[in-house]
N, C-alpha and C positions, 0 to 999 in steps of 0.2 A: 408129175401127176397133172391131170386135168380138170381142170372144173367146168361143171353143165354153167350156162350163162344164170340161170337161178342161185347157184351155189356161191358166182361170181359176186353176185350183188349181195347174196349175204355176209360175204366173207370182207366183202367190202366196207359194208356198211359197220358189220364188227369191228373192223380195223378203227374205224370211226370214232364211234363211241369208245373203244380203250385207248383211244390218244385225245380223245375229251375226256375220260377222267384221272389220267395221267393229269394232265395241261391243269385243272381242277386240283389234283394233289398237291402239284409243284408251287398254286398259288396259296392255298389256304394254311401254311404251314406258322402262322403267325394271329397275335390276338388283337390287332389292330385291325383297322381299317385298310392300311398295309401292305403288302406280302414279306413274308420274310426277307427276301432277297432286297425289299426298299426299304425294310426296317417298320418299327411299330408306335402309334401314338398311346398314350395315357388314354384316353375317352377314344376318341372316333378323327379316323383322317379329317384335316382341316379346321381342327379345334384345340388350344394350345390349352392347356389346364396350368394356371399358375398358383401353386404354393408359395408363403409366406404365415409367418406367427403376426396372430392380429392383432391389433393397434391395439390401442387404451380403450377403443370403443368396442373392442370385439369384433373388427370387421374388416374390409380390404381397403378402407378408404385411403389410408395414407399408401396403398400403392397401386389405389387405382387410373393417375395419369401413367402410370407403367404400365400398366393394362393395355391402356389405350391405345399408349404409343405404340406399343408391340403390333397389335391388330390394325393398327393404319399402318404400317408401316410392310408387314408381312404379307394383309390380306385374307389372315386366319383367323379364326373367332375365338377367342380369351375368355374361359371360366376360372373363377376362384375358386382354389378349394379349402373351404376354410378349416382348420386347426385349435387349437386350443394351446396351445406350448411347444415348445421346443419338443419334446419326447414326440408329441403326433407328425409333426413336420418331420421328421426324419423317420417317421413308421410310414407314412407317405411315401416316402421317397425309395425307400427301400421295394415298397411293394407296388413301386412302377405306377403312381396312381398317380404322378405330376409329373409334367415335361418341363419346366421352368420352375428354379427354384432362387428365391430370394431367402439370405439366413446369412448369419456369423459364422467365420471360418472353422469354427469348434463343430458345429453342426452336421457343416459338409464333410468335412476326417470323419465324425462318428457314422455316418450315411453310408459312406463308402467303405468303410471299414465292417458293417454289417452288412454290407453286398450290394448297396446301390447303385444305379448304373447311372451316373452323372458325371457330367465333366464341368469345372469352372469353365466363363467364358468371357469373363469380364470382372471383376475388383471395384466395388463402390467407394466414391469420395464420401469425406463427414465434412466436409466444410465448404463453403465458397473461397475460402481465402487458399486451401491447400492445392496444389499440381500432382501430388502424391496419393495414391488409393492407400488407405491406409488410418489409423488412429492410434490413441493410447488407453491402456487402461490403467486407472491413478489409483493410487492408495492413500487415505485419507484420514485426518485424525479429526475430534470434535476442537472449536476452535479453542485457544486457550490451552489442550491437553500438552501436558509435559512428553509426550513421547514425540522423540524428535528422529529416530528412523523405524525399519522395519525389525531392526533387530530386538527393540523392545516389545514387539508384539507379541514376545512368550509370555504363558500367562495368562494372556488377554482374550476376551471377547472379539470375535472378526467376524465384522459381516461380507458375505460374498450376496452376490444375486441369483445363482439357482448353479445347479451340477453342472448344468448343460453350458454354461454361459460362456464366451470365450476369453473376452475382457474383465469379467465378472467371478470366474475362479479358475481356469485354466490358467493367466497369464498372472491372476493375485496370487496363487501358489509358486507360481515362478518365482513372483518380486521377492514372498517371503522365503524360499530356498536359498535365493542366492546370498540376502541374508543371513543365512544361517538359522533358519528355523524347519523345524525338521516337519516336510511336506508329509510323510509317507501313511496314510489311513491303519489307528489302530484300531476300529472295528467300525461301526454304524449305529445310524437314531435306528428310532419307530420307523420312521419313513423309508430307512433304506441309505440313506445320504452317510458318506467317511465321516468319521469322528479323529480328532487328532491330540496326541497328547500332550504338544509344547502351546496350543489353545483351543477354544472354545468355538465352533464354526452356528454360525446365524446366518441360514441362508434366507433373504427378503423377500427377494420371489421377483423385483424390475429393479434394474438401475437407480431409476428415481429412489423407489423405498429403501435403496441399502445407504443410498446419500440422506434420505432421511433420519434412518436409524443413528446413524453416527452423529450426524448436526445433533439430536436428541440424544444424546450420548447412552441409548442404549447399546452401541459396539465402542469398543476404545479404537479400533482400527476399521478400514472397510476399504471395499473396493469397489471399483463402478468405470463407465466410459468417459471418456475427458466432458463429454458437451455438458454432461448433469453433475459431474463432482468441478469444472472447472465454473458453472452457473451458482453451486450453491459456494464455491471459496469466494467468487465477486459479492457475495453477498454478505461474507464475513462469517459464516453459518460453520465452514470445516476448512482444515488445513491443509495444503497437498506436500507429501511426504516424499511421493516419487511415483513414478510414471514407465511405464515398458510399450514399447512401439507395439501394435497388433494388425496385422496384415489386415485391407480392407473386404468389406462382407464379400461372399461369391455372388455373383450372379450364374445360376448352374442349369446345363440344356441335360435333359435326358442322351447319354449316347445310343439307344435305342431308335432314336427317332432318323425318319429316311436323311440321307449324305446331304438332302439339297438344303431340306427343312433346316439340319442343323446349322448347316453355312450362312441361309438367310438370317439365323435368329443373332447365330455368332455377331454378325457385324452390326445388327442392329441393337442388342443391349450393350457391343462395348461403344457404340457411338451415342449412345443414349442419356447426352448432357441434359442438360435443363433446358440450355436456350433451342435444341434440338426438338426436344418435346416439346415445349411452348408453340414454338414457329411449326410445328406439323400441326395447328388446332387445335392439341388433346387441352381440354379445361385442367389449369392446375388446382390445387388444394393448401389449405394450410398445413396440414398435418404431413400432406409430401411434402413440399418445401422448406418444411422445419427440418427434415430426418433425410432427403438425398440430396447430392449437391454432381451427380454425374456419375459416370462409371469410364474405366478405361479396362483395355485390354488384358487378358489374365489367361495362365492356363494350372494345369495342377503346382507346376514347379514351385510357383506364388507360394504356397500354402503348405511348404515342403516343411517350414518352419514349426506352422503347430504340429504335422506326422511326428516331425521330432522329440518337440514336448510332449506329446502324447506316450511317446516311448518311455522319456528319464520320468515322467512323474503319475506312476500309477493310481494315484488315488483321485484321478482326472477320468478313469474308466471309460476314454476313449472307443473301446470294443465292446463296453460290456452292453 
């Protein structure tokens, strides 16, 4: 068939605009800034959104030279997005609203486990002195108290620090399991929180206040992370009973975000020592330098350990 030269440039012209809105299709297939095919941001390309549970102040301060660093370092622009508790941070994280997340490895298993698209990428240090990403969380008696291991915590009053916590009752259920006290939830408070019937659960609500509780011997037993229950036994205040290794916090990238963005960020929080951030300018803080001491390299496998516990000990509600 033949077309009059009129019909040419119509036909032509048609061909046109259905291969720009094709080309148009094939890009807008995604909710970032983006295209699908490069993958998608939390807010808007070239803007890294970081989540974390806020400080004692309620705010990002103690990881805002992280902030910093990240955006000297990348070139991208760092918002906080602030939280209220462990529970919002991982509703965050779930609903794609952070590219970068700072939390306890209990956090990141629940996140992903409700369908978050994060991947570790790095393992925070708790100390200047360790080489190891990594800590402990201790179990603790009021000083003076006659119970001299876990196994007499039947019975008793225990304080943990919140559901969600990983050192704080994921890994104090452990200690007390393998003792022989029986972890398994026989029903729940008001609040919703496992009740148990070989003791009493007192959840504090931070670290600090479960090492409180016990030094005030409102718990016979408690649990907490070594820097605040190993601060308040120097001071003669509680006793430590025993201790379980707990793999160090994640530092965790959106896997959503484009192949390049994640590679850059990969190397720069697992490079993301102290003297690293210091020497690139970012102002440090007392509140960061009290609470990071560096990060090394990580990926899920790290954190294979709490999946597991999250499996033998239900009333951790890792899924729920």
């Amino acid at each position: 068939m033949h077309l009059s030269g009129t019909k040419r440039v119509i036909a032509t012209a048609t061909a046109a605009v259905l291969a720009a809105v094709a080309l148009a299709s094939c890009s807008s297939g995604s909710t970032g800034a983006a295209s699908a095919s490069k993958g998608t941001w939390a807010k808007s390309e070239g803007t890294i959104v970081f989540g974390a549970t806020p400080d004692k102040a309620g705010s990002d301060s103690s990881n805002k030279p992280l902030e910093d660093y990240i955006a000297k370092q990348t070139g991208y622009k760092v918002e906080y997005y602030p939280t209220a508790d462990y529970t919002a941070l991982i509703a965050a994280a779930v609903a794609g609203k952070i590219d970068v997340m700072s939390s306890g490895a209990l956090q990141y298993v629940m996140a992903v486990n409700k369908g978050a698209k994060i991947e570790p990428v790095a393992a925070t240090l708790t100390s200047p002195t360790v080489t190891k990403a990594g800590y402990y969380s201790e179990a603790m008696v009021p000083a003076g108290s006659s119970i001299a291991s876990l196994a007499d915590a039947k019975g008793k009053k225990v304080c943990f620090v919140d559901p969600n916590s990983t050192s704080g009752f994921l890994f104090g259920l452990y200690q007390l399991s393998k003792a022989g006290i029986d972890v398994n939830a026989s029903g729940t408070d008001a609040n919703g929180n496992p009740t148990f019937k070989d003791f009493t659960p007192v959840f504090a609500g931070a670290h600090d206040k479960s090492v409180q509780a016990v030094a005030s011997k409102q718990c016979d037993v408690g649990f907490a992370e070594d820097t605040e229950a190993d601060a308040a036994a120097q001071k003669g205040q509680v006793t430590i009973i025993n201790k379980e290794f707990v793999p160090g916090g994640p530092l965790s990238i959106s896997s959503t975000l484009p192949a390049d963005v994640k590679t850059k960020l990969s190397g720069v929080l697992a490079g993301a020592t102290v003297d690293a951030i210091n020497g690139s300018g970012v102002t440090l803080t007392d509140g960061f330098t009290k609470g990071y001491f560096g990060a090394q390299k990580a990926d899920a496998a790290y954190y294979q350990t709490i999946t597991d516990l999250c499996k033998s000990i239900p009333a951790a509600k890792c899924n729920a």
